[in-house]
C-alpha positions in Angstrom: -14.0 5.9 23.3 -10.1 6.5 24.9 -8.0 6.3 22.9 -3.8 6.0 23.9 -1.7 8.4 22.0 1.9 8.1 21.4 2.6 11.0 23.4 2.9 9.1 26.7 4.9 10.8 29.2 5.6 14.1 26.1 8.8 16.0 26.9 8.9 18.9 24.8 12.4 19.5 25.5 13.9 15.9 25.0 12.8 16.9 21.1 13.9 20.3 21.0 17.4 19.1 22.9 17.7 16.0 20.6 16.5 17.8 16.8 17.4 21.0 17.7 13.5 22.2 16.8 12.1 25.9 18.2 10.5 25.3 21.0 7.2 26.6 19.6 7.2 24.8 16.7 7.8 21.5 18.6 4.7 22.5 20.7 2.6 24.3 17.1 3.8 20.6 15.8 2.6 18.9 18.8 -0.7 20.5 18.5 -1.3 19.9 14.8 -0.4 16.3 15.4 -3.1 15.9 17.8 -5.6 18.1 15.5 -5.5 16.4 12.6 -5.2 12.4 14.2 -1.9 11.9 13.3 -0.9 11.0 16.3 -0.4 7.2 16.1 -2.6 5.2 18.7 -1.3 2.8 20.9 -4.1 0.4 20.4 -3.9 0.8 16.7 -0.5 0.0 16.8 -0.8 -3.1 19.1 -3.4 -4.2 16.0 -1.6 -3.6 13.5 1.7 -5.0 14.4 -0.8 -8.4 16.3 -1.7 -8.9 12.9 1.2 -8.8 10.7 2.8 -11.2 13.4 0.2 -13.6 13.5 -0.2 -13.6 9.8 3.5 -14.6 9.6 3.7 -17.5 12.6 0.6 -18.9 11.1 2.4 -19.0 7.6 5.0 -21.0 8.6 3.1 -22.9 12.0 -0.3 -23.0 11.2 -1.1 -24.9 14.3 -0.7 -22.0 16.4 -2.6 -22.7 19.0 -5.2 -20.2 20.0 -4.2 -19.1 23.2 -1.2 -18.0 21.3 -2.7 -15.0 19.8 -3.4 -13.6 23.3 -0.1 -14.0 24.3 1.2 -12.3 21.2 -1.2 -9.6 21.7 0.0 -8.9 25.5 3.8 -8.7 24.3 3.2 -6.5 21.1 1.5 -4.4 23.5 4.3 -4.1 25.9 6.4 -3.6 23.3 4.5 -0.7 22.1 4.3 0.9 24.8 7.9 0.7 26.1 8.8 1.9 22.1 6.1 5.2 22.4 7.6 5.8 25.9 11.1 5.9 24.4 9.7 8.7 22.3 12.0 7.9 19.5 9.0 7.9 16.8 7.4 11.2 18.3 11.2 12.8 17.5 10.8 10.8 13.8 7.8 12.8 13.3 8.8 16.2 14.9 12.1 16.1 12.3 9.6 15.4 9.3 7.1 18.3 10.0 9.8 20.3 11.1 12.0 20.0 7.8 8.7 20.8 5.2 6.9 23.7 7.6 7.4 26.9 8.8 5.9 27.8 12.4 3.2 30.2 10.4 2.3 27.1 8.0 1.8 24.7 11.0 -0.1 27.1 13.4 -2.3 27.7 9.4 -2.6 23.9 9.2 -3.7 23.9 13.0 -6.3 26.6 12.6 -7.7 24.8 9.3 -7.7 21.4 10.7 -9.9 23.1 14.1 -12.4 24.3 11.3 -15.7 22.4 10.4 -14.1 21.7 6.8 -10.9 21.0 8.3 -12.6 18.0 10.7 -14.3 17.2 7.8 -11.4 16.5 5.9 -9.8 14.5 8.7 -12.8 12.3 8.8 -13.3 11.4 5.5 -9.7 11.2 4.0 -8.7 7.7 5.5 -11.9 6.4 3.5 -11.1 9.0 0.4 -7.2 7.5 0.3 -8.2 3.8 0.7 -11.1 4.5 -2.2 -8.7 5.9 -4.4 -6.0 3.6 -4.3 -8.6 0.5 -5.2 -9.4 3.3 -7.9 -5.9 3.4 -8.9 -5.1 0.0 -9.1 -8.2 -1.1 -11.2 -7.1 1.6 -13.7 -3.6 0.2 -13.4 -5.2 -3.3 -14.5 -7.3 -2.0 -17.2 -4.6 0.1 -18.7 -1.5 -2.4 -18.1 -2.8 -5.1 -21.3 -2.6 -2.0 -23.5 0.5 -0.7 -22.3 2.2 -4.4 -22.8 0.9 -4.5 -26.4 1.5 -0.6 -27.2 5.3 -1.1 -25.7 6.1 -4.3 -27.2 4.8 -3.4 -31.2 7.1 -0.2 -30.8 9.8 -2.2 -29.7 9.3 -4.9 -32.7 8.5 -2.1 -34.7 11.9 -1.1 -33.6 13.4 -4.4 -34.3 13.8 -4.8 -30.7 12.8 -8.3 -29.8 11.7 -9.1 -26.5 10.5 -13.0 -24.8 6.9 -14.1 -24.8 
């Protein structure tokens, strides 16, 4: 399936000129980017950002007509792609891996990422992340009635007394 990546119309040297990055580690960076699927997609973003507009209008209109979803769709995604052409979030991104790697850890993280383990990894972590946050948050409900009664008998234990 093609798939539109943000780097539309890529000028390596409107990042280098505008963060002031190495030349090769813009391009090592540009690479990994692309390796790994971190590289934001234009349709995902049209999705995502459809969505969270449509889930507002239709909590305060919910007679949005039908027809009106389209129409959203069509201007998010002209949006989008007028924002990814402006290349301001590919120079976000540049400045981020730029400020925690070295050129030698991102051409490492390249050569990794290129490995079977390494597309592995890439396949499976969305799922891994999502998994382990519903993980985390079920703990966080088991363990929060304990926490509430261990806190509040120290604190009367304490003579600290707190509302109901």
């Amino acid at each position: 399936m093609w798939r539109a990546t943000i780097f539309l119309c890529f000028s390596l040297s409107h990042f280098v000129m505008a963060d002031e990055i190495d030349p090769a580690k813009a391009q090592a960076i540009r690479e990994l980017l692309q390796v790994t699927g971190a590289e934001a997609n234009q349709e995902q973003l049209t999705s995502t950002f459809t969505q969270q507009l449509v889930s507002v209008l239709r909590a305060s209109n919910t007679t949005l007509p039908p027809d009106a979803v389209q129409m959203i769709t069509d201007e998010v995604a002209l949006v989008v792609a007028e924002q990814l052409r402006s290349e301001v979030l590919q120079i976000k991104m540049y400045r981020i891996y730029a400020r925690y790697f070295t050129l030698e850890e991102i051409q490492g993280l390249t050569e990794f990422n290129r490995s079977e383990i390494g597309k592995k990894a890439n396949q499976v972590m969305p799922i891994l992340m999502r998994e382990s946050m519903n993980a985390a948050q079920e703990w966080s409900e088991e363990i929060g009635p304990v926490l509430s009664a261990r806190v509040r008998k120290k604190l009367e234990a304490e003579g600290v007394t707190i509302g109901r």
